[in-house]
C-alpha positions in Angstrom: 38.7 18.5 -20.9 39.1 17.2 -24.3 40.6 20.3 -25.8 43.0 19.8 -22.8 44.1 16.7 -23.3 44.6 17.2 -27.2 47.0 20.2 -26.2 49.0 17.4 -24.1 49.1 15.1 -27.5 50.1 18.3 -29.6 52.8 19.3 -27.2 53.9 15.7 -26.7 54.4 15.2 -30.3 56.2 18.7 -30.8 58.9 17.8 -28.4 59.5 14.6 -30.1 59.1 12.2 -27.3 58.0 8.8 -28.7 57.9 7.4 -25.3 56.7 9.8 -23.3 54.0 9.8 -25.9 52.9 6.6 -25.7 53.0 6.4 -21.7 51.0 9.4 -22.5 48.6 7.8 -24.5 48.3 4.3 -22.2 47.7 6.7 -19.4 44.7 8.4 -21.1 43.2 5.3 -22.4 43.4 3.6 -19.0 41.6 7.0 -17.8 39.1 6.2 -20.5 38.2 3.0 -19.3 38.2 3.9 -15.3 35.2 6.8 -16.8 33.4 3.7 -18.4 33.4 1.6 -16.0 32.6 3.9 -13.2 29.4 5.3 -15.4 28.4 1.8 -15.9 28.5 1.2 -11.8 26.7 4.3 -11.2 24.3 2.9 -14.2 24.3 -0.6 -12.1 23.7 1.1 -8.8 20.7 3.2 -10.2 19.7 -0.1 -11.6 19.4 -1.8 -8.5 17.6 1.1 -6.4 14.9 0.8 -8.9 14.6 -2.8 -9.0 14.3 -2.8 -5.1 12.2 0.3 -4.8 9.6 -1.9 -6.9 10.3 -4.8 -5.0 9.2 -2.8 -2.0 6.5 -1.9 -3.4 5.0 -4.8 -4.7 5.6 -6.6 -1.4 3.8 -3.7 0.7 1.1 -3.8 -1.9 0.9 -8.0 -1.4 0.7 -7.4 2.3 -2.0 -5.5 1.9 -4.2 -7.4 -0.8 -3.6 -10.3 2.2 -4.4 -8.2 5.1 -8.2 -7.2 3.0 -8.0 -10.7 2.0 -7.7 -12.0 5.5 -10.2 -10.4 6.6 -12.6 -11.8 4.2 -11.6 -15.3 5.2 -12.3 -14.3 8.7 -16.1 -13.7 8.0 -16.5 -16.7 5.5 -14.6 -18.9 8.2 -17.4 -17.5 10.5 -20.4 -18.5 8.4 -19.1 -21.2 7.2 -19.1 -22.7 11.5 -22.4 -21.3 11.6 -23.7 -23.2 8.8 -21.7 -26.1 10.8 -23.7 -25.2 14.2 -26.9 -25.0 11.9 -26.9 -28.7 11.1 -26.0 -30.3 14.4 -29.1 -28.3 15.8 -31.5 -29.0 12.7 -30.1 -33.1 13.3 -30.7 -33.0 17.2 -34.1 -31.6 16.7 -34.8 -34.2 14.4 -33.4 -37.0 16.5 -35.4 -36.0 19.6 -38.3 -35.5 16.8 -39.4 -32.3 18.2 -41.9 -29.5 16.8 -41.0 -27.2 14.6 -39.6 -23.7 16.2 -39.8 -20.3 14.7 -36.3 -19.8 14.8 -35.3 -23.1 13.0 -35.9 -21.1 9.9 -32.3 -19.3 10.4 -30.9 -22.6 11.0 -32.2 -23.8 7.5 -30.7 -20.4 6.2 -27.0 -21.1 7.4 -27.6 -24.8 6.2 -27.7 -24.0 2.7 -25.5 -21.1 2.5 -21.9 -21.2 1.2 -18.8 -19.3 1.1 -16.1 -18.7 -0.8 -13.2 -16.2 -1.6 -12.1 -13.8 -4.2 -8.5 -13.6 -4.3 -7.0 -9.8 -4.7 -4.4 -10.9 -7.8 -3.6 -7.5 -9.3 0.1 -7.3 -7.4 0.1 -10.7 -8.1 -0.5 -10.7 -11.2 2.2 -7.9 -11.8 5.2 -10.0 -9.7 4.4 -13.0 -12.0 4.5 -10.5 -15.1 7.8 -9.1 -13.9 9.4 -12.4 -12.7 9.5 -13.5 -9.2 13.7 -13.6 -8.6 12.5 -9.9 -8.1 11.2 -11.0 -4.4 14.9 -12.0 -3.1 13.5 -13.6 -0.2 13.2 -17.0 -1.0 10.5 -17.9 2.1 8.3 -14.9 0.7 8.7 -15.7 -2.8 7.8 -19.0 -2.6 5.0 -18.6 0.3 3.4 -15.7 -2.1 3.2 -18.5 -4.9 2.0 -21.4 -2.5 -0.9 -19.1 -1.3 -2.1 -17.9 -4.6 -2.0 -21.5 -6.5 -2.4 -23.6 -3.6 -4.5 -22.0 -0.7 -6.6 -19.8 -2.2 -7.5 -22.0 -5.5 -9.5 -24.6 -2.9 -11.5 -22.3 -1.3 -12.2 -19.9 -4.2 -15.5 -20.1 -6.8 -15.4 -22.9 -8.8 -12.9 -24.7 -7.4 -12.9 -28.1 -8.1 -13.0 -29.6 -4.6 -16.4 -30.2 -3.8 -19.7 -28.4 -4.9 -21.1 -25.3 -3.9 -23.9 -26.0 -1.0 -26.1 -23.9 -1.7 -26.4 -25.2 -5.2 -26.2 -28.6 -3.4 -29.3 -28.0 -1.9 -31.3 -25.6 -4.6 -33.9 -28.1 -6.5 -34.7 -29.9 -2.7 -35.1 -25.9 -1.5 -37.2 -24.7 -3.9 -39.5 -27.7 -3.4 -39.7 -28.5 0.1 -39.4 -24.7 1.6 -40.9 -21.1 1.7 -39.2 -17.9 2.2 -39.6 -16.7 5.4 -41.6 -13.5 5.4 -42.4 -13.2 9.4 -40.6 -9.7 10.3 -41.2 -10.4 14.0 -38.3 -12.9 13.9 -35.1 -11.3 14.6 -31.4 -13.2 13.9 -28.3 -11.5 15.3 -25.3 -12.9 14.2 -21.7 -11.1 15.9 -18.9 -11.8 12.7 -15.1 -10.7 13.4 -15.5 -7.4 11.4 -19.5 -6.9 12.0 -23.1 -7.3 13.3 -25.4 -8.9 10.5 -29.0 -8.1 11.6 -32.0 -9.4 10.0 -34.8 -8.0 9.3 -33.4 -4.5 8.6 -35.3 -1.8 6.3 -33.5 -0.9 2.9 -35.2 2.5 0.8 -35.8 1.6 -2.6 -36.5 4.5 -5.0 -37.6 6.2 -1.9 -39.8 3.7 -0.6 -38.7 1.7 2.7 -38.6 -2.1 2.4 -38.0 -4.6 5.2 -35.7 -7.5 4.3 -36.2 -10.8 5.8 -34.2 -13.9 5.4 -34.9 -17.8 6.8 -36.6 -20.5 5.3 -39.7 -22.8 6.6 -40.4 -26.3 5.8 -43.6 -26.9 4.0 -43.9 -29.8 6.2 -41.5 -30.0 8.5 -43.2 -33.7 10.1 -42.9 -35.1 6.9 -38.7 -33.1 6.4 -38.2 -35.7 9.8 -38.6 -39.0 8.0 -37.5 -38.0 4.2 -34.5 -39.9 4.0 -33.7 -37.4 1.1 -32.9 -34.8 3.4 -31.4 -36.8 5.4 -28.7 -37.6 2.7 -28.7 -34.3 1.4 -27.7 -33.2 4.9 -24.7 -35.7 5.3 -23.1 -34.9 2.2 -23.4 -31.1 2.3 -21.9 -31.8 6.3 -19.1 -33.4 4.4 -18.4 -30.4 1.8 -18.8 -28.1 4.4 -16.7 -29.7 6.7 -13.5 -30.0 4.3 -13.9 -26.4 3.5 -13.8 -25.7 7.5 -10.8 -27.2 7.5 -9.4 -25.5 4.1 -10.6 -22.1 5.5 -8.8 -22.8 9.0 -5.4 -23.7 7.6 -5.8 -20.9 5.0 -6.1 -18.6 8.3 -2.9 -19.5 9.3 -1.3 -19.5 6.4 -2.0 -16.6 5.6 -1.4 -14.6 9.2 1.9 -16.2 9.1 3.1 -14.8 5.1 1.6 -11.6 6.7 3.9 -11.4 9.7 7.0 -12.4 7.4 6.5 -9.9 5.3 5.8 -7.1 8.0 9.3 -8.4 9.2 11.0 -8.1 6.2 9.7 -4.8 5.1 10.7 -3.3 9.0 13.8 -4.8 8.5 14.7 -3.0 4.8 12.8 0.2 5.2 
């Protein structure tokens, strides 16, 4: 093609034809810059399939770092209301100042256990590393950012909300209760994405082991009228019961990002 066109010059010149010549010339220089321009919109076009191939990507991986996440929340949500239920029946047999039960010790179990999550940040992480004008929907973009620095920060570990219960309780636990060790006691507990069953056998270095969980007062007449329980109980109802709350809301938060971005990815693939 060059060769070409340098014949065209050589000719043009031979014959003597300024004008010609130089509507010659305008014409191949406009040609010129029509090949630039079209290179750099193929360029641009390439450009842009990337850019939303990896935008595609990262917001299928984000849906599913939320979908595992979700499902996380689900069970913590669960034991967190069990740990709810636990109190109002340790309180009412306190208030009726009945004997102790057996099964009172699972109660005391849920009581001082906590929850919390462990956000998936890795696709995150890597939209936040490449910019976030690369999510073009705004409602995504910005509901991605208010779950990862908003929702997920106040029900995380070591947020700075309200202290984890079961530290809450550990020096009035170690003091005042015994592991329960009874293996005739069975707790069944039915979680959105399980069965937890206790006691259950576990082989260590080929040796079976049963594993018990629970905890017994020491005294449990004397747990009745100890007006430090009694405290320890309202204020660990209170932590508890904002991080209900925080859990619940963080449910629906994030079911709804999930739907939106299901939508948006059936809409675009």
């Amino acid at each position: 093609m060059i060769k070409f066109f340098r014949n065209v010059r050589r000719s043009l010149v031979s014959e003597g034809n300024t004008g010609k010549y130089f509507r010659y010339a305008i014409g191949e220089i406009l040609l010129v810059v029509v090949g630039i321009l079209l290179a750099l919109q193929v360029s641009n076009w390439n450009s842009d399939l990337k850019r939303e191939k990896q935008e595609l990507d990262f917001l299928e991986h984000i849906k599913e770092d939320l979908s595992s996440m979700l499902s996380d929340i689900n069970d913590d949500f669960h034991s967190l209301r069990l740990g709810e239920r636990a109190h109002f029946r340790i309180i009412d047999q306190i208030s009726k100042n009945e004997s102790y039960q057996d099964s009172l010790c699972f109660d005391f179990y849920w009581l001082m256990k906590d929850e919390y999550v462990y956000p998936v940040r890795s696709t995150y992480d890597a939209i936040k590393e490449e910019g976030f004008a690369i999510i073009k929907n705004d409602s995504i973009r910005k509901g991605i950012q208010i779950a990862y620095e908003n929702i997920f920060p106040r029900i995380s570990k070591q947020n700075p909300f309200y202290p984890d219960v079961e530290i809450f309780f550990s020096d009035y636990l170690q003091k005042h209760f015994t592991a329960n060790t009874d293996s005739t006691l069975v707790m069944i507990e039915k979680f959105p994405d399980f069965t937890l069953k206790y006691p259950y056998k576990k082989a260590s270095e080929g040796k079976p082991h049963l594993v018990t969980v629970g905890f017994v007062p020491k005294n449990f007449e004397e747990l009745k009228k100890d007006d430090t329980f009694k405290v320890l109980m309202r204020q660990a109802y209170r932590y508890r019961s904002y991080k209900i709350n925080r859990y619940r809301g963080g449910q629906f938060y994030v079911k709804q990002l999930i739907a939106l971005l299901e939508k948006e990815l059936k809409r675009r693939k």
